[in-house]
C-alpha positions as CSV (number, residue, x, y, z in Angstrom):
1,X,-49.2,10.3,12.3
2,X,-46.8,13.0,11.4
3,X,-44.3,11.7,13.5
4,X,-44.8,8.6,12.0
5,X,-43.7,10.0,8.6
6,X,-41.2,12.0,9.8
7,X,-39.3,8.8,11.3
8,X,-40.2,6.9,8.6
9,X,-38.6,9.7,5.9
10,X,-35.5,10.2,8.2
11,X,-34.4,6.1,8.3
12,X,-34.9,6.6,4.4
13,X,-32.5,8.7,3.7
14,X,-29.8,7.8,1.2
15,X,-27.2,8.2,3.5
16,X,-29.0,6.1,5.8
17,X,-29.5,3.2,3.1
18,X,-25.7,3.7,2.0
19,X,-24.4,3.1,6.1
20,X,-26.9,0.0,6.2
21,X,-25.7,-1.1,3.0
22,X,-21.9,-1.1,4.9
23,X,-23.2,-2.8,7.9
24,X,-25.3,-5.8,6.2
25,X,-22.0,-6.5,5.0
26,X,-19.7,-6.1,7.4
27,X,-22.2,-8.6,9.2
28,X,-22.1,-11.2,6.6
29,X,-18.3,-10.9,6.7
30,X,-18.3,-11.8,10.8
31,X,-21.0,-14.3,10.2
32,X,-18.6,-15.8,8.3
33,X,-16.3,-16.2,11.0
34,X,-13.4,-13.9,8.2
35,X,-12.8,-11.4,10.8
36,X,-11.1,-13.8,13.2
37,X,-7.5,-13.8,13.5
38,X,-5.4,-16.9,11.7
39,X,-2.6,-17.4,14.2
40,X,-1.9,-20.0,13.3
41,X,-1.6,-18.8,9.1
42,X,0.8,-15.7,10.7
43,X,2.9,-18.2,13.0
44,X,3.9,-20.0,10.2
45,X,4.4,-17.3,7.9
46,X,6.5,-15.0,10.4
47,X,8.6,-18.8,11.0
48,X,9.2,-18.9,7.1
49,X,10.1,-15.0,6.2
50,X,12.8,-15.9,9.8
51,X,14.2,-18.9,7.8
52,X,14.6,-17.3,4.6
53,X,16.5,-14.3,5.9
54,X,18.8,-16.4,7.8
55,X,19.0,-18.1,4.8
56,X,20.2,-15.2,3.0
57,X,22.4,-14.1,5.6
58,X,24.3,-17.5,5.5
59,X,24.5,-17.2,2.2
60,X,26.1,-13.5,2.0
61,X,28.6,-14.7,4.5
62,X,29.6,-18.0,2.6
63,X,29.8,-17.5,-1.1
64,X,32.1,-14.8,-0.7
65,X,33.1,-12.3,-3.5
66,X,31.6,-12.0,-7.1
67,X,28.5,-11.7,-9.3
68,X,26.3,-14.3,-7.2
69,X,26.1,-11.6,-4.4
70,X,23.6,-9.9,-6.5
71,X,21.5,-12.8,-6.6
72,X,21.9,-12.9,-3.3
73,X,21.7,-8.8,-2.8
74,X,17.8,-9.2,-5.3
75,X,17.0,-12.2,-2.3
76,X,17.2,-9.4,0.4
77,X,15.1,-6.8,-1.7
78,X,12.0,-9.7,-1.9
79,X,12.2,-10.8,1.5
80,X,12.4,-7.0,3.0
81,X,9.4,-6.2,0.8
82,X,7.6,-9.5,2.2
83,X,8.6,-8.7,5.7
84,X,7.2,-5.0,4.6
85,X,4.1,-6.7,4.1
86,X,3.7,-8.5,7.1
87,X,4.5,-5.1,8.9
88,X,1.4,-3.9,7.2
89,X,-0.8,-6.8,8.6
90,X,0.5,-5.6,12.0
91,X,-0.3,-2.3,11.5
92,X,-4.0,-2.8,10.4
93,X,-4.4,-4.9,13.6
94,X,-5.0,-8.1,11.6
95,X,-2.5,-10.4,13.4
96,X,-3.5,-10.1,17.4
97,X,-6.8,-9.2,19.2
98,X,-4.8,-6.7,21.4
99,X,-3.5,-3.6,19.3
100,X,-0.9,-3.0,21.6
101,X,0.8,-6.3,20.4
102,X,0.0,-5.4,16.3
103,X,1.6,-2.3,17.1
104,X,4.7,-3.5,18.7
105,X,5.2,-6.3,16.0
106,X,5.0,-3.5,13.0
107,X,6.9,-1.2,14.9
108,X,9.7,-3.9,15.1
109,X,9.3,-5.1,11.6
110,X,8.9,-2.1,9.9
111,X,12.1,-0.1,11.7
112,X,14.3,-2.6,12.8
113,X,14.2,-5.1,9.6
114,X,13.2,-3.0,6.4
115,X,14.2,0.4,7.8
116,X,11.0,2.4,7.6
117,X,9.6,4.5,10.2
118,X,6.8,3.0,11.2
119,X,5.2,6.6,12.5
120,X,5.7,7.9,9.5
121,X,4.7,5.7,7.5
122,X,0.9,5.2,10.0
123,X,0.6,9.1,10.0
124,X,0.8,9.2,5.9
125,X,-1.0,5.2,5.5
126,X,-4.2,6.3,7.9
127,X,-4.9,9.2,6.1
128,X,-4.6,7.4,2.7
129,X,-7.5,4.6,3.9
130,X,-9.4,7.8,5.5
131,X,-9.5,9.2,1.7
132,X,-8.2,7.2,-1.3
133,X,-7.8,9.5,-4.4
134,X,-9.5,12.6,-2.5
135,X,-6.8,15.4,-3.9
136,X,-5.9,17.2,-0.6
137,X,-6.5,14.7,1.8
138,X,-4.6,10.8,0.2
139,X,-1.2,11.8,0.6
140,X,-0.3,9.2,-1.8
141,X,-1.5,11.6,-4.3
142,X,1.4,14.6,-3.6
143,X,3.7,14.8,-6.4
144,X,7.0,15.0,-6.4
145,X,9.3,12.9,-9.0
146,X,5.9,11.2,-10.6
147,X,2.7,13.3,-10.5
148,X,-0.7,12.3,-10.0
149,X,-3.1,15.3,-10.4
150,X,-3.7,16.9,-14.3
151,X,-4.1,20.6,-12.1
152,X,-0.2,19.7,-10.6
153,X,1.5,19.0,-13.9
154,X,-0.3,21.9,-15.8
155,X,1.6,24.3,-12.7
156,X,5.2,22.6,-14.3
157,X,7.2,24.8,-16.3
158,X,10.1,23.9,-18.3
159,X,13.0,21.4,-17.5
160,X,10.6,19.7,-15.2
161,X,7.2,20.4,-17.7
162,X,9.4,18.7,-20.2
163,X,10.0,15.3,-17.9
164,X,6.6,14.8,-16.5
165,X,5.2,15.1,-19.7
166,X,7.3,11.9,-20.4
167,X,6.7,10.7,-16.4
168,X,5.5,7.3,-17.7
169,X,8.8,6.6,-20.0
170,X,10.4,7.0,-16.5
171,X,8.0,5.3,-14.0
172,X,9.8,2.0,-13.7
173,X,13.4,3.2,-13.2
174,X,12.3,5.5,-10.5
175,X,11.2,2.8,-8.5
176,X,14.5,1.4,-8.5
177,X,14.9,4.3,-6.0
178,X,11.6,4.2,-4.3
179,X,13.8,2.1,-1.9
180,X,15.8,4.7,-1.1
181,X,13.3,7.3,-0.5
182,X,11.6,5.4,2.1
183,X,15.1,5.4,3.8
184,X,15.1,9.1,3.9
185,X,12.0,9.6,4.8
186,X,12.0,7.5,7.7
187,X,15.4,8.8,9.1
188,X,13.7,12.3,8.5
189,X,10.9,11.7,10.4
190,X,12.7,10.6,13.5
191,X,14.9,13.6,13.5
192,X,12.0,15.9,13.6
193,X,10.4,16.2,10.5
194,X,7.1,15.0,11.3
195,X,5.2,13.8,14.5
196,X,6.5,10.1,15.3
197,X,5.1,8.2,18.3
198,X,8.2,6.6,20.2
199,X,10.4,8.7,18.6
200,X,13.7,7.8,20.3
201,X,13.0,4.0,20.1
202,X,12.3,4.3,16.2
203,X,15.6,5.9,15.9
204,X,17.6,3.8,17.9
205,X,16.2,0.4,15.9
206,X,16.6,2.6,12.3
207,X,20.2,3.1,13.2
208,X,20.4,-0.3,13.5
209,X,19.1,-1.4,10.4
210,X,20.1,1.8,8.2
211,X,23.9,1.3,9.4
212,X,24.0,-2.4,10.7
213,X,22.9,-4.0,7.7
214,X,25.4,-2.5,5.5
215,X,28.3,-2.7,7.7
216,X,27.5,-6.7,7.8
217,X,27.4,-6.7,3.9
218,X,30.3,-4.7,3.9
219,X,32.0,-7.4,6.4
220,X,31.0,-9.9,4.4
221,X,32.4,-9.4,1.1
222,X,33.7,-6.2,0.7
223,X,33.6,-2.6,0.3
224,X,33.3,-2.6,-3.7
225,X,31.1,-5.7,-3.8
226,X,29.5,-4.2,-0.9
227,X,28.4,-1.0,-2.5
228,X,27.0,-3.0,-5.7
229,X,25.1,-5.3,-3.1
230,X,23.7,-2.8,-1.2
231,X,22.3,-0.6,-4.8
232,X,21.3,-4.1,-6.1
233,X,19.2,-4.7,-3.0
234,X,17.6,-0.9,-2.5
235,X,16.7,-0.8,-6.4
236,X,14.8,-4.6,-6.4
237,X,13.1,-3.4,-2.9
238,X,11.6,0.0,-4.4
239,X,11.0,-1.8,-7.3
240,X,9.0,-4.6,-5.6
241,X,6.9,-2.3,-3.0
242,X,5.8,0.4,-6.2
243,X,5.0,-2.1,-8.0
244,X,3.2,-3.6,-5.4
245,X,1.2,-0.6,-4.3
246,X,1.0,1.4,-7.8
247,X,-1.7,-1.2,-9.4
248,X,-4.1,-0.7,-6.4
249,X,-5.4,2.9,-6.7
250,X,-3.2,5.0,-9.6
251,X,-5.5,5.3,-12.6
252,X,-8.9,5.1,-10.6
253,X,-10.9,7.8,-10.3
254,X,-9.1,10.7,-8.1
255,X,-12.2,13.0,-6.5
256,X,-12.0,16.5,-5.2
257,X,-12.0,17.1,-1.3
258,X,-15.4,18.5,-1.5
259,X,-16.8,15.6,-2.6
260,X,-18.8,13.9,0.2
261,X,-19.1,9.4,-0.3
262,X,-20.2,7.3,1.8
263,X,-17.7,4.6,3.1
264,X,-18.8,1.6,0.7
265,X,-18.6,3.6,-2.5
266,X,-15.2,5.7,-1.2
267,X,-13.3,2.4,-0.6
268,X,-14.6,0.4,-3.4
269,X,-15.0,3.2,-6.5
270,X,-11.3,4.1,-5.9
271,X,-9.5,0.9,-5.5
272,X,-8.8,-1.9,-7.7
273,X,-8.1,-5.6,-7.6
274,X,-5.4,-7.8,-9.2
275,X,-6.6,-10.9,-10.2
276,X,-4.0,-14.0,-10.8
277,X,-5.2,-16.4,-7.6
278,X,-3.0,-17.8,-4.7
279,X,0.0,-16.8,-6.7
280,X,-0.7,-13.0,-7.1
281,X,-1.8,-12.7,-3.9
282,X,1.3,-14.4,-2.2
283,X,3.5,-12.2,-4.5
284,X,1.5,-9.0,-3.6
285,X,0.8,-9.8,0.3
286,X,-3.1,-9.8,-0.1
287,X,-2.7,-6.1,-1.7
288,X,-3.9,-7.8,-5.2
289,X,-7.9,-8.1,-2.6
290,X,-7.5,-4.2,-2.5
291,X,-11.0,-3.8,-2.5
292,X,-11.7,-6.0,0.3
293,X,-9.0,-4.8,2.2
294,X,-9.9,-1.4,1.9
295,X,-13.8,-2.2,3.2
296,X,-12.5,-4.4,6.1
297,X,-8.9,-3.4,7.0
298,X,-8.5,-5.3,9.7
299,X,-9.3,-8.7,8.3
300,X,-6.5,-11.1,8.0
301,X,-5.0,-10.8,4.7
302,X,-5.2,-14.7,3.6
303,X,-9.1,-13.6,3.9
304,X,-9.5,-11.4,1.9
305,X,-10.1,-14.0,-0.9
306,X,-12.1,-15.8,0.6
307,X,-14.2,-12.3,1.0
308,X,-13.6,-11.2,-2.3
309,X,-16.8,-13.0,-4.2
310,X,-19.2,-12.1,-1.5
311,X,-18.0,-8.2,-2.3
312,X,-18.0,-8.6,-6.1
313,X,-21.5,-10.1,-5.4
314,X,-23.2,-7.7,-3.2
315,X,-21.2,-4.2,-5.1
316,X,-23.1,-5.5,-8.4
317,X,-26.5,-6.1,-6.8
318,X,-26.5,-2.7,-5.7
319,X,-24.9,-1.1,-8.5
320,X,-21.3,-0.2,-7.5
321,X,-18.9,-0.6,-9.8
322,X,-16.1,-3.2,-8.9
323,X,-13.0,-2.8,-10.8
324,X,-10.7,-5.9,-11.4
325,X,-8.0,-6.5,-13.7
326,X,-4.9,-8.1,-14.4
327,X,-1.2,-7.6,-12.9
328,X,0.0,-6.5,-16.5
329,X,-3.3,-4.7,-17.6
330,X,-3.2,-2.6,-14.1
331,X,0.3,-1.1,-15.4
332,X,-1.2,-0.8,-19.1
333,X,-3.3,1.5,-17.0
334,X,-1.4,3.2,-14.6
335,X,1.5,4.4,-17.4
336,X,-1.7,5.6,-19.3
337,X,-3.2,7.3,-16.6
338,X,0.5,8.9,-15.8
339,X,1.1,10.0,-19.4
340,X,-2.6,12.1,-19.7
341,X,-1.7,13.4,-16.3
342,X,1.9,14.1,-17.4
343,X,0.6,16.3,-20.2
344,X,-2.1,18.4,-18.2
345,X,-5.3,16.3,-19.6
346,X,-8.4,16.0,-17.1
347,X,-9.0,12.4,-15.3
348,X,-9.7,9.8,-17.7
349,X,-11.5,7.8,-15.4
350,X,-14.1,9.7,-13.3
351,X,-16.7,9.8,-15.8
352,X,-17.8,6.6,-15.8
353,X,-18.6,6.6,-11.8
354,X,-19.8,10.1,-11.3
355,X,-23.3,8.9,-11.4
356,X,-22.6,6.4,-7.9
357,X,-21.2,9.4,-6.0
358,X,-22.9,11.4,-3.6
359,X,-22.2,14.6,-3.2
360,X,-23.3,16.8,-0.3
């Protein structure tokens, strides 16, 4: 009998219940059949991203000088961004079976077409899904031009006190450089700067597309028109991948690294959807079903919708708050999350979920 109870009291721990709670649903999801790969759904979307850019590149080498470059320039920024994204379903192994292949396709996308190291950005991206919002362990929560964390901004003093204080006046037209930064930091990170798997073959397809890639524009119509092309098409790519990527976590709560959740409640609690259907979730590349994504990362992004009422579903029948809002109403939120933080005031949002954490 006592080692009856003592089994019986062990399986009933919360921590046990919370892991079950993860695997019932993982299960329904494979029931499903949602964890299979869609090759067929990635074939034709890899096919149309390939047509658009050549596309694009007949188009910058036909209409020759003048103010319809730009147009042309903004093109490049959305179809980087959506080649970005599909770089991202490579690198959560949701396109092949063998991760070898996923790798090798994100590797290619992510260096040799938008000109990001894909190292870098795996070694910064991993530890993000390992820990949204925990402060010392997201990276996405460092500050540097924007800041994130009340305790970070009340350490500012003066010139730079003064602009984080009006951070979300100035969110917007940083992204315009966002672009730009990622550029850096991937040409930094193959010169050293931080471990990077295949290091000489990252560098070798960034100089490519860091220096190829202007040199053709440059080719094509001109140094001058060149230069405005080139700013055109960094400021609408930084622009399009913050404000694809802000909505998702920035204003939910952001816990201290002490804090011990189980993974259900980490992935869900600190994410949030955009809602907006097939539209939203084409414009956002399946990043609107952040919630869904962040519970099953290697599903195939064009399931996540499909996944995203069975979550909603089972996170209310067991009391776990599931946040969903619109595209607009996310950035109502995230500039009023980055003005309290911009003047020092304590999270705004972990209140109403400290109850569904469990601490150790």
């Amino acid at each position: 009998m006592p080692a009856t109870a003592s089994t019986t009291a062990t399986t009933d721990r919360p921590q046990d219940r919370y892991a079950r709670d993860y695997v019932d649903l993982v299960a329904t999801m494979t029931d499903l059949g949602l964890m299979r790969r869609r090759y067929g759904w990635y074939l034709a979307r890899g096919a149309l991203l390939l047509g658009l850019l050549a596309a694009a590149f007949v188009a910058l080498f036909t209409l020759g000088q003048g103010p319809i470059q730009l147009v042309v320039a903004g093109v490049f920024g959305v179809l980087f961004t959506q080649v970005a994204f599909l770089g991202h379903d490579g690198a959560h192994r949701q396109v092949f079976v063998s991760g070898r292949r996923n790798e090798a396709l994100a590797r290619i996308l992510s260096n040799l077409v938008v000109g990001l190291s894909y190292g870098w950005w795996m070694n910064k991206h991993g530890k993000h899904h390992a820990n949204p919002n925990k402060v010392g362990k997201d990276g996405d929560l460092k500050g540097g031009a924007i800041v994130f964390v009340p305790e970070d901004a009340r350490e500012l003093t003066g010139v730079k006190a003064w602009l984080i204080a009006r951070q979300h006046w100035f969110f917007f037209p940083i992204l315009t450089l966002a672009g730009l930064d990622l550029h850096v930091n991937a040409v930094k990170a193959v010169a050293g700067a931080e471990p990077v798997k295949h290091r000489m073959l990252e560098a070798a397809m960034l100089c490519v597309r860091l220096l190829g890639f202007p040199a053709l524009v440059m080719l094509a119509i001109g140094p001058w028109w060149g230069l405005a092309f080139l700013a055109v098409q960094v400021a609408v790519f930084g622009i399009y991948m913050g404000g694809s990527f802000a909505p998702n976590h920035k204003g939910m709560p952001i816990v201290p690294a002490t804090l011990t959740i189980d993974f259900l409640r980490r992935q869900t609690l600190m994410s949030r959807n955009i809602s907006g259907g097939p539209a939203v979730a084409i414009g956002m590349g399946g990043l609107n079903y952040q919630i869904e994504h962040h519970l099953f990362p290697t599903m195939p992004s064009v399931n996540l919708g499909r996944a995203r009422p069975i979550v909603k579903a089972y996170c209310e029948s067991r009391g776990i708050t599931y946040t969903e809002t619109t595209l607009v109403g996310s950035y109502r939120i995230v500039l009023a999350y980055l003005k309290r933080v911009g003047l020092g005031h304590a999270d705004p949002f972990e209140c109403p979920v400290t109850a569904q954490l469990r601490t150790r």
